[in-house]
N, C-alpha and C positions, 0 to 999 in steps of 0.2 A: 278560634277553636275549630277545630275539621270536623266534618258533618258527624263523626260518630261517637265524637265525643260528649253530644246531647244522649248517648243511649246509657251513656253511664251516671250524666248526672241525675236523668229520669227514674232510671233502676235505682238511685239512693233516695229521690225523694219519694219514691211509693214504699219502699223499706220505712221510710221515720214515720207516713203514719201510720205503718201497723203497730210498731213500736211504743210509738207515741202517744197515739189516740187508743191505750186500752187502758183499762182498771188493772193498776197496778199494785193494790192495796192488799196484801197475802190475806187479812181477816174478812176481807168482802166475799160474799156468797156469790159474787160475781167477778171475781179475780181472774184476771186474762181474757174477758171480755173487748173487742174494738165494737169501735163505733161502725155504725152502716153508712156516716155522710159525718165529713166535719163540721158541717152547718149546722149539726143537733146533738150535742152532751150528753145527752140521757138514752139517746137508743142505741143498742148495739145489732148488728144481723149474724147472725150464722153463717152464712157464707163468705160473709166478713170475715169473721175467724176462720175459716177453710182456708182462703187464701193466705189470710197472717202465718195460720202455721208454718204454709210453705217457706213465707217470706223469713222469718224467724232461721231455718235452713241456710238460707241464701245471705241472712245476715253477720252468719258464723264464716262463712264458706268465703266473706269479700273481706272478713273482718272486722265489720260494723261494730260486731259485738263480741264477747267471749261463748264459748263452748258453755260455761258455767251459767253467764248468764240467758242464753238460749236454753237449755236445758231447764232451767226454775220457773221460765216463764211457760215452756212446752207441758211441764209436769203438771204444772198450777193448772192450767187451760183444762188438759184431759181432767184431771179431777173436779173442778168444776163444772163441766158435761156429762161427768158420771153419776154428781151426787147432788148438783143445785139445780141446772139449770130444767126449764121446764118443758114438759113431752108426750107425748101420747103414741104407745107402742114402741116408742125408743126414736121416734120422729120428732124435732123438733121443733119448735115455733119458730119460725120467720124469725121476727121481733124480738128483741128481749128489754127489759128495764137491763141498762147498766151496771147498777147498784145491788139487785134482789135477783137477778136471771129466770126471773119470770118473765113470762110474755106479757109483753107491753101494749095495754088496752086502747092507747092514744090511736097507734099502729097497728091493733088488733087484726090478724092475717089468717094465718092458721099454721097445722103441725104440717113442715113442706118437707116434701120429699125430695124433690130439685134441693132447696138450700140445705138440709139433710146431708145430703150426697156430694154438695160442694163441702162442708164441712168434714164430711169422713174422707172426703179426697186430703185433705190436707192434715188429718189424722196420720194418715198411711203411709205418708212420709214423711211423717215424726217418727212412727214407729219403725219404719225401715233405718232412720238415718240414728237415732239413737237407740233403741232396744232398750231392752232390760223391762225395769218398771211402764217406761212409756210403752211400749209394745205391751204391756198387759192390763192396763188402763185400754187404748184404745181396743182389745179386744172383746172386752165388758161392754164396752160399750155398744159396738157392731154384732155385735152377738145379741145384743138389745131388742134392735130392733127387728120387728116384725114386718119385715115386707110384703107379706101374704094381705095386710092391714088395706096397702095401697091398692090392691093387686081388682081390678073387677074379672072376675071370671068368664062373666058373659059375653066382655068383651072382647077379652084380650089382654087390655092395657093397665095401664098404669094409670091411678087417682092423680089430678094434678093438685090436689090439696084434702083437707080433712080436720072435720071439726068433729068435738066428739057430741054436739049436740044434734048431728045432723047427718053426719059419717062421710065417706067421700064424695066429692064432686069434681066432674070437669074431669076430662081424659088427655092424656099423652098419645092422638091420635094421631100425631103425623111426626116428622123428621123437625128437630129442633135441639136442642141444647142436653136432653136427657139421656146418651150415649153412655154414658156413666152409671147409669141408673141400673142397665141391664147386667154390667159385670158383676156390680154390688149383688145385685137381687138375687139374678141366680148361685149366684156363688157363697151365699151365706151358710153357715155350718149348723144353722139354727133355725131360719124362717124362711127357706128360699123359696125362689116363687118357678115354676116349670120356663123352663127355656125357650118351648113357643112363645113365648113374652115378649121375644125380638121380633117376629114377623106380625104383632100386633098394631105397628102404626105404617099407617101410607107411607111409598117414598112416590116422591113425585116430582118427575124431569120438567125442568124449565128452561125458559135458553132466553140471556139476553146478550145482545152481540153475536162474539162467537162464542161465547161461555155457555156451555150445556151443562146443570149441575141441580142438584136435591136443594130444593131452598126451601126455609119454614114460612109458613104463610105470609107474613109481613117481610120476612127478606133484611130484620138486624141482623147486624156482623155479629154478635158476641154468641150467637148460637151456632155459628162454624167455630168457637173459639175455646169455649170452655171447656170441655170434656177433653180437647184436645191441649190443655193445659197441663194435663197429668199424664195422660197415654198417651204413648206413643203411637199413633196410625200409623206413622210413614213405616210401610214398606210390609204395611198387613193390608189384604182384602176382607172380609166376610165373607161370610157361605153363601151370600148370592155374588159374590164376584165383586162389590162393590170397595171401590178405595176413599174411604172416605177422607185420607190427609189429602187425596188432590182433589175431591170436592170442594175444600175449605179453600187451597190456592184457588181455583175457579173462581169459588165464590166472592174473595177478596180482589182479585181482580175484576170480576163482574161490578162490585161495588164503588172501586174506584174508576171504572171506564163511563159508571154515568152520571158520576161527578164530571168527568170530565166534557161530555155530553151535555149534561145541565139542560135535561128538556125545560126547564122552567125558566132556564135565564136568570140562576140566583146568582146575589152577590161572592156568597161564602162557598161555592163549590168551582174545584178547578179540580187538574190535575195532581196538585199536592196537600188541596181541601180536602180529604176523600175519608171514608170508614165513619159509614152514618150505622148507629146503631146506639141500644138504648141509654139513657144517658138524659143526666139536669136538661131541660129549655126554657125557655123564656116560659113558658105556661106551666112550670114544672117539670116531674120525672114523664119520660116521652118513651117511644121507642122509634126512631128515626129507620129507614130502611130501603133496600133501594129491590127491584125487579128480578128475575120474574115472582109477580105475589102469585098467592090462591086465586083461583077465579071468585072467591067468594070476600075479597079483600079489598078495601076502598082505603087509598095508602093516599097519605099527600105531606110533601116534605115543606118545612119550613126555613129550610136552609141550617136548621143546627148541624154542626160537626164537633165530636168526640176526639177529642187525642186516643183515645185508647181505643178507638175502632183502627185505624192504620197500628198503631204499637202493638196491637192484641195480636196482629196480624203477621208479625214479624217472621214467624215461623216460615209463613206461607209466602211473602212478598217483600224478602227483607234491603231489596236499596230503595224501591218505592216505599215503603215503609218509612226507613230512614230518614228520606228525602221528606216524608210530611214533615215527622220530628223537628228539623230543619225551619222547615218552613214555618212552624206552628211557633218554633221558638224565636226567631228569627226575625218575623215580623210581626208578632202577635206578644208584645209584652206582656200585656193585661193577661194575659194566656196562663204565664207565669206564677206561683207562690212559693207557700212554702215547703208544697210538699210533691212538688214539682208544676204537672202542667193542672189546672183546675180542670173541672169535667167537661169543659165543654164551651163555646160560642157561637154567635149568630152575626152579622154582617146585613140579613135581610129586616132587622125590625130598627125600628127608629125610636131612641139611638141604640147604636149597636150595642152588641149583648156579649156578655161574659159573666161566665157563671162565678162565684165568688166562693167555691167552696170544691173539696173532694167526695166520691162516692168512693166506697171499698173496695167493691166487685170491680169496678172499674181501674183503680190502682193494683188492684191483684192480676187481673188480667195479663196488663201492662206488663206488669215486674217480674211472672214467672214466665210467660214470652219469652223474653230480653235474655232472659237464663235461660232457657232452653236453646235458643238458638247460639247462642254464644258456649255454653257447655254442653245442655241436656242435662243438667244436676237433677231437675225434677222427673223428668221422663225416667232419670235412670234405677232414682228409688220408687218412682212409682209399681213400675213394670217389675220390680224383684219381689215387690208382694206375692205369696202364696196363692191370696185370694183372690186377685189382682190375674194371677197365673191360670189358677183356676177357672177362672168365668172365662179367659179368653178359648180355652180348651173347650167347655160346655156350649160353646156358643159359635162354635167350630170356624175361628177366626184364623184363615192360615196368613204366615210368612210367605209374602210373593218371592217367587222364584229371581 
């Protein structure tokens, strides 16, 4: 098989378990619900389903599936987050029970605005790609929500969670994964929150190598990755000048130059080891990540590597990328399932480690990457939202010349 032929078989196996791993039963109060890890039947995550949605798109689009039956499972999903599942201020739980779409007490998190925001990302291109009904489901829904909820005034920023026995906690105070957050917020027709909102968190230059570039405290790859899984960056600055799509190339090749480095002398890091970011370990769920951290950041890697930190990355570093894919498949069988590459392994603990299961966010990652970079399917209904349109105007995001 030639090396890019893993991209396609990868892109079908993170398609079957969105597909696969959701409640499929049309009389369940949680119908269209996936799971957050295939290693656990009973819980689903919301950003889980953010992703499915897209993937759902992308399954019509390769022909996995029929129009018909993408469309029954898209419609089932949004009515189900309109009318079961469970919320506060139109923010969702993390967690859900699979079966009742309440949130799930095992897992008990809180109503996230991050996983929220992955979830109406993958709304918004339901509703772009099919209209009609779906486009007015998802607008009940985003109209819902109260963003003003998350919002602390005093500071600035944005709550990075919220219980309603205790109200928000914890801040969106520096550059990380929540990019997304800001078009939603301000741009809402219902609950928006002021626009200063974007210069509310730190950005803060680090440089490892030659890579100079805004990294979040701990330095996972999936937080150059997500927001950019729907928007398009390449080829907008911000109103301070910043291009965040080549932050994310930087930052992926920062990532993988110190794998290749290996201050530690691990087993599982090389060249085509590379894209440590969070993701199953040996000790559990981790967040693997490589330099420059915060000065306030005590990081130490245990040699896990993620397939979906290089694949996540594809946009940005797509024959390095590749070539992990390659590698990963290539000589790492155990690597392998059924729903393509499992989350993760290790090489440094004894005996060697391979995780036996899939996360969602992680397979999502993966699979609308793979399609962006190969079409832009997702980038292109993202960016024709209104809303979408809107926030980038509010927040005075130009097209670089």
């Amino acid at each position: 098989m030639n090396k890019y032929e893993i991209v396609a078989k990868e892109a079908k196996g993170c398609f079957d378990f969105f597909w696969k791993e959701a409640n499929t039963d049309p009389e369940s109060p949680g119908y269209g619900l996936i799971l957050d890890q295939s290693a656990n039947k009973k819980v689903a995550s919301i950003a889980s389903v953010g992703f499915g949605l897209s993937a759902i798109i992308i399954g019509i689009e390769k022909g996995w599936i029929t129009y018909e039956q993408g469309y029954e499972r898209t419609r089932g999903t949004l009515h189900t987050f309109l009318h079961n599942v469970e919320h506060e201020g139109g923010f969702f739980y993390h967690f859900l029970n699979m079966e009742t779409a309440k949130k799930n007490e095992e897992f008990y998190d809180c109503a996230s605005i991050i996983d929220t925001s992955l979830f109406l990302n993958g709304a918004i291109t339901s509703a772009e790609y099919f209209g009609g009904e779906i486009k007015e489901l998802f607008e009940q829904i985003y109209q819902r929500v109260d963003w003003n909820m998350y919002y602390d005034k005093e500071k600035n920023q944005f709550y990075m969670g919220y219980r309603p026995e205790t109200g928000g906690f914890g801040h969106w105070d520096m550059y990380a994964e929540q990019m997304m957050q800001y078009i939603l917020g301000v741009a809402s027709p219902t609950h928006a929150v002021p626009v200063e909102i974007y210069q509310g968190f730190e950005r803060r230059l680090g440089k490892y190598g030659e890579y100079e570039f805004y990294n979040c405290p701990g330095g996972s790859l999936f937080t150059h990755q997500y927001s950019h899984a729907w928007f398009s960056f390449e080829g907008y600055v911000d109103g301070d000048g910043i291009d965040w799509f080549e932050n994310s190339v930087k930052a992926s090749l920062a990532n993988r130059k110190y794998c290749i480095d290996n201050p530690d002398g691990l087993k599982t890091f090389h060249k085509d080891s590379w894209g440590l970011t969070a993701c199953a370990t040996p000790k559990g769920y981790g967040t693997p990540g490589t330099p420059p951290y915060h000065p306030n950041v005590q990081k130490e890697n245990d040699g896990t590597v993620a397939p979906a930190g290089a694949a996540g990355s594809i946009v940005f570093t797509k024959e390095e990328s590749i070539d992990a894919m390659n590698y990963f498949y290539n000589h790492h069988p155990k690597l392998w399932g059924e729903y393509g590459f499992q989350d993760a392994y290790n090489l440094d603990v004894s005996p060697e480690w391979y995780a036996d299961h899939v996360i969602g966010i992680d397979k999502g990652i993966t699979l609308l990457m793979i399609e962006n970079e190969q079409t832009g399917l997702i980038w292109d209904l993202y960016m024709k939202n209104e809303h979408v349109k809107r926030g980038v105007s509010m927040l005075n995001w130009k097209k670089k010349n």
